[in-house]
Each structure stands twice: as C-alpha cells, then as structure tokens.
C-alpha positions in Angstrom: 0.0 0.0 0.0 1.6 3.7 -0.4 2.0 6.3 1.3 0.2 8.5 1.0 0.6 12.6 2.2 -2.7 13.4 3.7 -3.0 17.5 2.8 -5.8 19.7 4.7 -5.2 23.2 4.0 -7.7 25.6 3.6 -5.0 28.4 4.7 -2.6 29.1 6.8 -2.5 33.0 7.0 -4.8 34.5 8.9 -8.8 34.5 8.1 -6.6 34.1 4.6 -5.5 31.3 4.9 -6.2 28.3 7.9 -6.2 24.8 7.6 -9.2 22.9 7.9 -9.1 19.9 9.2 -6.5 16.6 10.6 -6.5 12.9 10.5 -4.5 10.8 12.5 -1.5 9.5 9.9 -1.6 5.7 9.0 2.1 5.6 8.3 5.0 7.6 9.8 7.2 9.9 7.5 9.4 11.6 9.8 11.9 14.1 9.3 14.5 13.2 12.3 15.4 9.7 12.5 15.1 8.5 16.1 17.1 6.4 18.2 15.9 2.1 18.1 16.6 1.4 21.8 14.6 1.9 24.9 14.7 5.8 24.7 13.1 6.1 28.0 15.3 4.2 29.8 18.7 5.5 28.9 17.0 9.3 29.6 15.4 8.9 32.7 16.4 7.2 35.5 14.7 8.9 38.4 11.4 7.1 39.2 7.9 9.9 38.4 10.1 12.4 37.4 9.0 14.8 34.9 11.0 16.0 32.5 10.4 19.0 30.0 11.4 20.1 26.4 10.6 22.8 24.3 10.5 23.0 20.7 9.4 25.6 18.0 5.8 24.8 16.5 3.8 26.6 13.8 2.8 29.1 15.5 5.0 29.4 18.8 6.9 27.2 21.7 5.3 23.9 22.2 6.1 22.5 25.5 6.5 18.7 26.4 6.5 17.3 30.0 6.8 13.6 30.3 6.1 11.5 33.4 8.6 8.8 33.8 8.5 6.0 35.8 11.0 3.2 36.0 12.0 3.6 32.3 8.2 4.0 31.1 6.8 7.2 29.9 3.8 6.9 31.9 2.6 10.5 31.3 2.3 12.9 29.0 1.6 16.7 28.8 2.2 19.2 25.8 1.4 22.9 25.6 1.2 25.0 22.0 -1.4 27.6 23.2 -0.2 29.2 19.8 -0.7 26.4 17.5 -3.7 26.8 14.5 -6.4 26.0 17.0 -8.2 23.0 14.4 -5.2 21.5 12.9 -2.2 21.7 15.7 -4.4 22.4 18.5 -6.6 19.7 18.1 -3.6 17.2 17.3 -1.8 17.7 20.5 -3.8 15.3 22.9 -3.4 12.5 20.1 -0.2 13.6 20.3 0.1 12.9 24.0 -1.2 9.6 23.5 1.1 8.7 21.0 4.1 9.1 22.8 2.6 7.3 25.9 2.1 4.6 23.7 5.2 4.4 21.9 7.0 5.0 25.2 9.5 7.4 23.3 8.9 9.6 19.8 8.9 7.0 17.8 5.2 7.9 16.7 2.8 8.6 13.6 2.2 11.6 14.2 -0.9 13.4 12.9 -0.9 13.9 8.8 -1.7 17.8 7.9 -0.4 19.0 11.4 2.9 18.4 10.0 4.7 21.4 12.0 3.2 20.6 14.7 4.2 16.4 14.9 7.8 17.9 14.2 8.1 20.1 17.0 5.9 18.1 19.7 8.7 15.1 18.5 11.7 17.6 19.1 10.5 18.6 22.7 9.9 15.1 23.3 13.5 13.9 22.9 14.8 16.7 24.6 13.3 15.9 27.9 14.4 12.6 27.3 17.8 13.9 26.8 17.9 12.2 23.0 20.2 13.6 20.5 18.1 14.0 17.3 19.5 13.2 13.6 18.4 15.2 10.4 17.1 11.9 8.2 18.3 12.5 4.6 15.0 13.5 2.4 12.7 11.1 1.1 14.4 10.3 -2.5 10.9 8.7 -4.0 9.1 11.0 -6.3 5.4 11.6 -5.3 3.2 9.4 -7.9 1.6 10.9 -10.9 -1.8 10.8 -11.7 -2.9 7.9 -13.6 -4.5 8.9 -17.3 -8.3 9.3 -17.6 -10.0 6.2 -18.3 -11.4 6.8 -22.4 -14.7 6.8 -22.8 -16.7 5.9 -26.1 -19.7 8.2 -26.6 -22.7 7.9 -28.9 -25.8 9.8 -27.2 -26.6 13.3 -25.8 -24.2 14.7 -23.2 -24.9 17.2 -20.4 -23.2 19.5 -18.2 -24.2 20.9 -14.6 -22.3 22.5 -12.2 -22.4 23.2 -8.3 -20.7 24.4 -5.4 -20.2 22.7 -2.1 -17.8 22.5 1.5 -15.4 19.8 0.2 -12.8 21.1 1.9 -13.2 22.5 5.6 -15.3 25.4 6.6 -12.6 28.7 5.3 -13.1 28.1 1.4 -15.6 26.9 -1.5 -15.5 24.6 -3.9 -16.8 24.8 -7.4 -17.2 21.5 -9.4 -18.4 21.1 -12.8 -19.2 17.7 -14.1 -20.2 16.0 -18.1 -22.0 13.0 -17.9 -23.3 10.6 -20.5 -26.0 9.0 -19.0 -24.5 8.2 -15.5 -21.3 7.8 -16.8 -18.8 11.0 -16.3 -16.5 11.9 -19.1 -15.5 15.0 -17.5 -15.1 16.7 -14.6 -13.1 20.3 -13.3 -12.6 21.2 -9.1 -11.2 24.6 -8.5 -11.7 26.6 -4.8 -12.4 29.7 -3.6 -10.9 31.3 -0.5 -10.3 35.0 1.0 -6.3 35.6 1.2 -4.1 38.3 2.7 -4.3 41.4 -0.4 -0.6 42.0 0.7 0.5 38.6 -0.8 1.6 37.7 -4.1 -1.8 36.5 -5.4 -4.3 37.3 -8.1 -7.7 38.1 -6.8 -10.9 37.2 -8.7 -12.3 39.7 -11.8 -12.9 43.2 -10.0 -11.5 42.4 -7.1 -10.2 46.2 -8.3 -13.7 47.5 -8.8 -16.7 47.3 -7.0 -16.9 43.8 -6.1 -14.5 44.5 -3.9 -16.5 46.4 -1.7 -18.1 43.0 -0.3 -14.5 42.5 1.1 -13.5 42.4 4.9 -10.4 44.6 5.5 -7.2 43.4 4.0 -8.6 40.2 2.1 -8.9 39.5 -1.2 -11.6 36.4 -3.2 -8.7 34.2 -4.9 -9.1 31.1 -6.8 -6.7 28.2 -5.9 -6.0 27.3 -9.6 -5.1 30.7 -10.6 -3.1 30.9 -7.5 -1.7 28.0 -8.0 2.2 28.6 -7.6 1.4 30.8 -4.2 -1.0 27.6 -2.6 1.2 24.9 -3.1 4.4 26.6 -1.8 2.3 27.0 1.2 1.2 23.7 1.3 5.2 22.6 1.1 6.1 25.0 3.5 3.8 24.4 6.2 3.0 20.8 5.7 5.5 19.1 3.5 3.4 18.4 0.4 4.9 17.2 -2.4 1.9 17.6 -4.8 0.9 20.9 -5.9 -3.0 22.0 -5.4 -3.9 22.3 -9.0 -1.6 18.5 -9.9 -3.9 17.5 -7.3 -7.1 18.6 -8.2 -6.4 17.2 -12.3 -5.7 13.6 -11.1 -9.4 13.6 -8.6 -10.7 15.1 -12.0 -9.2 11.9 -14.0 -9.7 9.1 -11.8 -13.7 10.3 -12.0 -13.3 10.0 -16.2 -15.3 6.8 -17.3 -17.0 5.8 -13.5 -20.8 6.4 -13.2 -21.7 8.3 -10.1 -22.6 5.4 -8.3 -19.0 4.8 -8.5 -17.6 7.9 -7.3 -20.7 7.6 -4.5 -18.8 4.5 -3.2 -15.5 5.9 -3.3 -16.0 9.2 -1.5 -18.0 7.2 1.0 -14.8 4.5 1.9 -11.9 4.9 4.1 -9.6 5.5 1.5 -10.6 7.5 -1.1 -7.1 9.2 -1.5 -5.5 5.8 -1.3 -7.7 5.2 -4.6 -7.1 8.3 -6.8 -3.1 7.8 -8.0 -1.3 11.4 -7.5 -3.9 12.9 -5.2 -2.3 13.6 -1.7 -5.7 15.8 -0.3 -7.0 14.4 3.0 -10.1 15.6 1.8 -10.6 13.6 -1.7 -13.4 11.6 -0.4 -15.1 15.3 -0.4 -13.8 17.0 -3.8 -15.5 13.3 -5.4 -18.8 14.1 -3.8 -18.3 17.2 -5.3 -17.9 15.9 -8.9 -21.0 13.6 -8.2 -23.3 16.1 -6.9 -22.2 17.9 -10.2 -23.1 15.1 -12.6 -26.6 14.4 -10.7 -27.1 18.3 -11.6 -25.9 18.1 -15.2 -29.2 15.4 -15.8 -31.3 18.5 -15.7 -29.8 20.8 -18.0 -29.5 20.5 -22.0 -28.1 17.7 -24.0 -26.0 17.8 -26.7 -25.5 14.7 -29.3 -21.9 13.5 -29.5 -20.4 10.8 -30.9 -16.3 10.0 -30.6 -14.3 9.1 -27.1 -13.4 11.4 -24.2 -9.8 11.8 -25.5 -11.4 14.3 -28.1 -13.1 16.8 -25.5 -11.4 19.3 -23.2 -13.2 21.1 -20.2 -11.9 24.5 -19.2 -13.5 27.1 -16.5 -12.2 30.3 -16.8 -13.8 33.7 -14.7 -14.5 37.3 -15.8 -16.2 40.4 -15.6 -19.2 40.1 -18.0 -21.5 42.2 -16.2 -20.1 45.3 -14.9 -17.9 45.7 -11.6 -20.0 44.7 -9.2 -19.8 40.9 -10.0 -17.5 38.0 -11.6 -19.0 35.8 -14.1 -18.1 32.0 -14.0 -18.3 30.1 -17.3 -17.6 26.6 -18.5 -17.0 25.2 -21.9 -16.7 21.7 -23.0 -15.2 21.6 -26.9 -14.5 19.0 -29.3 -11.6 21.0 -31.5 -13.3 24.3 -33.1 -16.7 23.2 -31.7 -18.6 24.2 -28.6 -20.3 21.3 -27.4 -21.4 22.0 -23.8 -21.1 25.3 -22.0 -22.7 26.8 -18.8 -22.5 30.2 -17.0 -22.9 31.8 -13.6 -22.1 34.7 -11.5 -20.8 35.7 -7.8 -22.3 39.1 -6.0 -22.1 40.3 -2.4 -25.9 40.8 -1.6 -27.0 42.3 1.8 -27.0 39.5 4.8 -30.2 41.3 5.3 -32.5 39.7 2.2 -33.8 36.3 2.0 -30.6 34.7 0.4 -28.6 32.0 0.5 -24.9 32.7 0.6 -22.2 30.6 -0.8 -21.2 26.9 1.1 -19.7 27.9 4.2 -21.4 31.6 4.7 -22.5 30.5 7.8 -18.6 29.4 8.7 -15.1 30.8 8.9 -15.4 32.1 5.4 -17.6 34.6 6.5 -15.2 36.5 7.9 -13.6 37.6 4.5 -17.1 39.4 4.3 -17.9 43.0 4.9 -20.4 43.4 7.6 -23.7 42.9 6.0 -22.7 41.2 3.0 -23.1 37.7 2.0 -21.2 36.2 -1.4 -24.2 34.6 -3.4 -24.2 32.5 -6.9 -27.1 34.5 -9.3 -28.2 30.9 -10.1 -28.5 30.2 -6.8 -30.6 33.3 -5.5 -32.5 33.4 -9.2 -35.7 33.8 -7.7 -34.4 37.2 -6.0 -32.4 38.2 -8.2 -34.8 37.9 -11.2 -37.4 40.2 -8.6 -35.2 42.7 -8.8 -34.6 42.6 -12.3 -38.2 42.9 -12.6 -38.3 45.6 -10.4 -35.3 48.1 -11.4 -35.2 47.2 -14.4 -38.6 45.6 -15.9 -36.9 42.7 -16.9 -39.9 40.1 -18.2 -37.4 36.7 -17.8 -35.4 35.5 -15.3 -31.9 35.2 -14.6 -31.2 31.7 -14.9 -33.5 31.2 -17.9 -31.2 34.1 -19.5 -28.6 32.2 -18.6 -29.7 29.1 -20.3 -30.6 30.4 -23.5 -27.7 31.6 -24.0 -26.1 28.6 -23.4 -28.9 26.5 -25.3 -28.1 28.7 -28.4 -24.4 28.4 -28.7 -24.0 24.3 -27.6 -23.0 22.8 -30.8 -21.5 26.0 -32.3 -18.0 26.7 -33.7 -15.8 28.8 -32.0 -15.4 31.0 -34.9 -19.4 31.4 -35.5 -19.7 32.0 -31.8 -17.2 34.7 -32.0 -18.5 36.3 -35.2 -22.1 36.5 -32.8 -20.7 38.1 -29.9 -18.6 40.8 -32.0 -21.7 41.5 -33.8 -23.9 44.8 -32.8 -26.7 42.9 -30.8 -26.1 39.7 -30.3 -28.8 39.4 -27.7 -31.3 40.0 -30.5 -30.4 36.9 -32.3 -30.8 34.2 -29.2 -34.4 33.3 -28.6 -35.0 34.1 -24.7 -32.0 36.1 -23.8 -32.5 39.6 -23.0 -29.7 40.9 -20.5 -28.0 43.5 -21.9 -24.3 42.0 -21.4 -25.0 39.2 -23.7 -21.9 39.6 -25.4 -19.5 39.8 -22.1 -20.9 36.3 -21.3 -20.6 34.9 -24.8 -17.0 36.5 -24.6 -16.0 34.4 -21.3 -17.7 31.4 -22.6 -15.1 31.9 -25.6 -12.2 32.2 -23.2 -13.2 29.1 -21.7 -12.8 27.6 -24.9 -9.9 29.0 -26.3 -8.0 27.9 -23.1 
C-alpha cells in the first residue's frame, strides 16, 4: 500500500488562509530519524520524574512534559497555546497519546499537522535527553496521476455545475461535471478562498472595482487554480506536500473519467478514497469526489447535446471574468471538441445584503464569513435566481429571469463553432439573435464562454 501525504489546507494566513481539518496519519514519515533502543530508559532514570522540552511549532513554543516511571513514559503533557487552533491544536492530545504509547517519539504523528508532529517530537526527545538526527530527504518521487480512463460516446451529453464545502469550513469549492447517462467523461474542481491582499496573489475579476467592496479589511476572493504557484508553496512549507493543489485537483478530475456516479458515491463514501485516486495527496478527496457527483446528478437537468467519438477528443476549461459590470465576476464553463462548442454553462458571484432572504455561498455560515464585509453575504445568481430575477423585474422591468437568460444563452451556442460564436458576440446585438435572452451583457458572457474555450 503507499504512502500517501494526507493534505488539509484551507489556509494558513490568517482568516486568509487556515487549515481545515486533521486525521491521524496511517504511516510515519518523519523528518528526524530517532534512536531504536529503549529511549526512555537511557534518559530517565529517576522514578515519576518529569521532564520537559521545548521546541518551536507553527505558531509558537510547544512545551512537552513527560512523566517517567522506571524507564516508562507513563505521562504525558504538551502545551502549544499558539498552534492553528483545528489542525495543531486539536492534534496535540493524540499527540500525547502517542508518545505514551510508543513509550518514546517514535510515533505517527498526525498527517496535515505536520509542524506541529515535528516540534511536539523535538521537545519530546529533549526531555528525554535524546540527540536528534536530520534523516536524509525522502528520494521517491510523489506518484503521478494515472490517465483518464477513455470513454466511447454515442448519445446526448450534459453538463451541470455546483458548489459545495469539500474542503473544511474557510473556502468553496466549485465543481463542474459532463455526464453521458450516469457515466462522467469529464469533470473540473477549483476553490475559492479569501487571502491576505498583501500577498503575491491574483484576486478574482474586479476584485479592483466594485466587487471589492463586499471584502473584509485586508482580504482578497482568490481562486486556488489561478493561484496555483502561491498555494502549493504554502502547502510545502507548512505541511510538507509534495503535490501541488492544481496537480492534485487534475488527477481527482481523472480518476472520476469513465465511472458512473454510483461509482464515485462509493468511493468518497470508503476509508480510503485518497488511497484510490493515484497522484492525489488531499485528506479531503473523499469530499472533492462528492463534489464531482453532486455535479453530474445536476448536469441530468440541464440540455443535451448529441456526441459521438471518445473522451480523448473533449477538453473542459472554467475560466472567470467580468461580463456584467464591476459589481460581479462571471463563472463560465465550456466543453469543446476542437473548433466546436459542445457544452457550455455560466454563472455569476455578487455580495448581496445578509439582510434579504438569500442563501450565501457553502460555508457563509462558517469561517469564510469572515472575508465578508459586515452585512454582505457572497451569493451565486443561479443560486438566488428567484431574488435576483425580482429585482430585475423591479429596477429594471426585466420580463425573464436570470437563470433562464442564462440558459438560452447557453442553449443557443452548444453545438456552435468557436469562430461562429465569436463572429455573434462581435456582432452589434447579439442578444437580438438568441431566442430568450435579454440581459443587456449578452456579449460579455458569450465573450467568457469563448475564453473558456480557447483555453
């Protein structure tokens, strides 16, 4: 069986960025190589005397005392008041445990409270009075992803998207799935989560504009995928990965190419769902799969397209812009085959009052509330369509609704060429020509729909 790097990182900076969760490890992968004989024997020789060792954590000392009685650690007490309170924090009495068990620091440690496992092992062996090695670093290369599975399509295909807490309780995940049938033949994860504005990153369209107002002080909407380089050096800093967050997310994507969603169901549901997915290292797999399945049971209700060939042929891409003013970001998916547009599918994020009868993005009622502005909520349009399309109808007189603009715009260009879709977005009113549409931006979502495709 490998080994297998157990990631949970929602963040580490802050409301920015804080991990979300820990699992006890199933295999050790320590960094200091420990001493093979009775360690509490040649360190202690006083009967019930406690010993103490220190040791730099993740976020400050962590403190060890150990209660020794005729060679046997019989007690054990650690302190790390500074530690992320749901990752380190909540590692340290397993820690404890541990090291009463293994009567030394020869221990699992927790996976995803890396740091912390490190430093609660340091302070161990100095009370013991153990002399600590640097082990040479792992020389195996993480495994890669395993291909998608091909699948061979002759019948309609569909496409449906949703978001969900796959992760924790301080980001969002979006998932967008293509089904034939039951079957998936492709699938896209990417996460959304509020991260210091000071950093390196690249925050969502208008996170310069007006959206921005929706913002608590300091923080800026990111996706993980366009951030890739910034998350994963995080995620090797602070808890050794080896797999970066966007590597990761492509090989849950292609391990869910060619199951049905019963499938998936049963893998997200087992014990080791990360065991199952080559390349993925994510604690939280079992939860990005749901994801994809909850995305494919969505796609039965939405448009299908006829398509005959295999799942080599088709790419899916999500990209985000600003096709409706400043005040929002647009999300669009497109599924091609080549020059054509088979599938597509479009939504769009706005801060809306906490006041209104809404219902805020997957964790609003969580940590990732506090990237908020008092008295603003995030909210998908698709989401909220039935007040959203009431004030439409309201400000603006607006006779259909936003979701059913939505779809026709979709409905009109699946099956279309990228070039004839172009030519009807450049053209002066491209919402006259599809049947249903009537928002005014018709072209800046047929535009980020393109994007998507050209990708």
């Amino acid at each position: 069986m490998r080994k297998v790097l157990a990631i949970t990182l929602c963040g580490v900076l802050g409301i920015g960025l804080t991990a979300c969760g820990s699992q006890p490890s199933s295999s050790a992968n320590p960094s200091t190589e420990a001493p093979t004989t009775t360690q509490a024997t040649e360190a202690q020789e006083a009967k019930g005397e406690a010993q103490t060792g220190s040791a730099e954590g993740f976020g400050g000392e962590i403190t060890v005392s150990l209660t020794v009685e005729n060679g046997t650690i019989t007690a054990c007490s650690i302190q790390g008041d500074d530690e992320t309170p749901d990752i380190g924090g909540k590692a340290l009495p397993e820690l404890e445990k541990q090291i009463v068990k293994a009567n030394g620091i020869e221990i699992d440690g927790i996976s995803g409270a890396t740091v912390t496992t490190k430093a609660v092992k340091a302070a161990a062996a100095q009370a013991l009075g153990i002399e600590l090695e640097e082990a040479a670093a792992e020389s195996k290369p993480a495994e890669t992803a395993a291909p998608a599975e091909k699948v061979e399509i002759d019948g309609g295909l569909q496409i449906g998207q949703i978001y969900a807490a796959a992760h924790g309780t301080k980001c969002f995940t979006e998932a967008v799935a293509v089904v034939q049938d039951d079957v998936i033949v492709a699938a896209y994860l990417d996460e959304f989560q509020f991260i210091d504005s000071k950093e390196d990153v690249t925050g969502v369209p208008n996170s310069d504009a007006d959206f921005a107002a929706g913002y608590a002080d300091g923080l800026v909407l990111c996706s993980k995928r366009e951030n890739a380089a910034y998350y994963s050096a995080l995620m090797t800093d602070h808890a050794g990965a080896t797999v970066a967050i966007d590597a990761n997310y492509d090989a849950i994507q292609s391990f869910a190419v060619g199951k049905t969603i019963d499938e998936i169901d049963t893998v997200a549901k087992g014990d080791g769902a990360v065991d199952a997915v080559s390349g993925a290292t994510l604690v939280d797999t079992a939860g990005y799969l749901t994801a994809i399945a909850d995305a494919a049971r969505a796609a039965r209700d939405t448009q299908a397209v006829e398509f005959t060939g295999n799942s080599d042929n088709l790419k899916l891409n999500v990209v985000y812009g600003a096709a409706h003013g400043t005040k929002c970001f647009t999300t669009a998916a497109a599924l091609t085959d080549g020059e054509k547009i088979l599938l597509s599918y479009i939504d769009e994020f706005q801060f809306i009052s906490s006041d209104a009868d809404i219902t805020g993005v997957p964790n609003s009622d969580s940590d990732f509330k506090d990237g908020y502005a008092e008295g603003s909520v995030l909210c998908s349009k698709r989401v909220n369509a039935d007040y959203y399309s009431k004030n439409m109808a309201d400000k603006g007189g607006s006779t259909v609704r936003i979701d059913t603009n939505f779809d026709a715009i979709q409905n009109h260009i699946n099956g279309m060429s990228i070039t004839d879709v172009t030519a009807l977005a450049d053209g002066e009113n491209p919402v006259d020509a599809i049947s249903g549409a009537t928002l005014v931006d018709t072209a800046g979502y047929l535009h980020t729909v393109l994007d998507a495709a050209k990708n």
